[in-house]
C-alpha positions as CSV (number, residue, x, y, z in Angstrom):
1,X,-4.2,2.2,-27.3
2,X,-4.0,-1.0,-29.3
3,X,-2.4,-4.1,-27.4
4,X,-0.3,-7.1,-28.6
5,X,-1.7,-10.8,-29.0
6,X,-1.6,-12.0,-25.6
7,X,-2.5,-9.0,-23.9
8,X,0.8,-7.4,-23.4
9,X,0.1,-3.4,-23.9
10,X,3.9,-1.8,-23.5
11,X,3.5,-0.9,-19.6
12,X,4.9,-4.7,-18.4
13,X,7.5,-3.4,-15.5
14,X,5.9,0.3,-15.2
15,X,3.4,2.1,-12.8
16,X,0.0,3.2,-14.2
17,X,-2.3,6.4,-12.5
18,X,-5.9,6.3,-13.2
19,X,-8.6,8.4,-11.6
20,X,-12.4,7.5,-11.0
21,X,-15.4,7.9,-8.9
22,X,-15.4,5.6,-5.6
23,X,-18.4,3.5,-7.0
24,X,-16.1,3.1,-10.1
25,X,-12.7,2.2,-8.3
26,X,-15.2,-0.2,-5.3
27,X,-16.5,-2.1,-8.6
28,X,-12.8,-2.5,-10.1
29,X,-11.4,-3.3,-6.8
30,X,-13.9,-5.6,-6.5
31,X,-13.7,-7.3,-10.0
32,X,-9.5,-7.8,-9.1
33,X,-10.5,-9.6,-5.7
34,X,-10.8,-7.2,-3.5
35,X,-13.0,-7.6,0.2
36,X,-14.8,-4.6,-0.4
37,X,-18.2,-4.1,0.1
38,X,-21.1,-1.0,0.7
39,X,-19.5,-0.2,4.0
40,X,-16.4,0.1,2.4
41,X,-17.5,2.1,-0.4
42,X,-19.9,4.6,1.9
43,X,-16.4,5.6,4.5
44,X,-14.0,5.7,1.2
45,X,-11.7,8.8,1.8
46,X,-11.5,11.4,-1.4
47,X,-9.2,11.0,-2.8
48,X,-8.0,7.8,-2.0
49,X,-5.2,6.4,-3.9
50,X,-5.2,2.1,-4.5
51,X,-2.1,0.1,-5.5
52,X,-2.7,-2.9,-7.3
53,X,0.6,-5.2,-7.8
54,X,0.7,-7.7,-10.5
55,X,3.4,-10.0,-10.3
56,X,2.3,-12.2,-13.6
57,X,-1.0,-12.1,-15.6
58,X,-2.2,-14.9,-14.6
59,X,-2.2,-14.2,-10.5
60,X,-4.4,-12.2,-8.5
61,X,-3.2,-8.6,-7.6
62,X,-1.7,-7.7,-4.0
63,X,-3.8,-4.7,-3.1
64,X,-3.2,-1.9,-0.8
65,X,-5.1,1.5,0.4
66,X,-7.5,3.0,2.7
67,X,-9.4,0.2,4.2
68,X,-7.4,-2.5,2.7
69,X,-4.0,-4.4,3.6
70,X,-4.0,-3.0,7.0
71,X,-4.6,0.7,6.4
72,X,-7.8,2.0,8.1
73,X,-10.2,4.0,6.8
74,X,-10.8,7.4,7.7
């Protein structure tokens, strides 16, 4: 997938899936400024399905899930 300059890639508006491997979505979560920690990772539920909401580029995402934004872990 090649992106514009600036960063824009065509999905500006539009809801992306991706699948991973908990250690893999912990680390991303992390990296987006999530409170997630070894604890967290250990009691993630599979699956488990994360919604990061980006309301501009340059903010932090709202995120949601198991264990985040008010919805317990299993």
């Amino acid at each position: 997938m090649r992106c514009r300059p600036g960063g824009s890639c065509g999905y500006a508006g539009k809801r992306v899936l991706l699948g991973s491997r908990g250690t893999f979505v912990t680390r991303a979560l992390r990296g987006f400024g999530a409170t997630v920690d070894r604890l967290f990772w250990q009691h993630m539920p599979m699956p488990a399905v994360y919604c990061l909401r980006f309301d501009a580029i340059s903010q932090q995402p709202e995120v949601t899930g198991p264990g985040l934004g008010g919805v317990p872990l299993r």
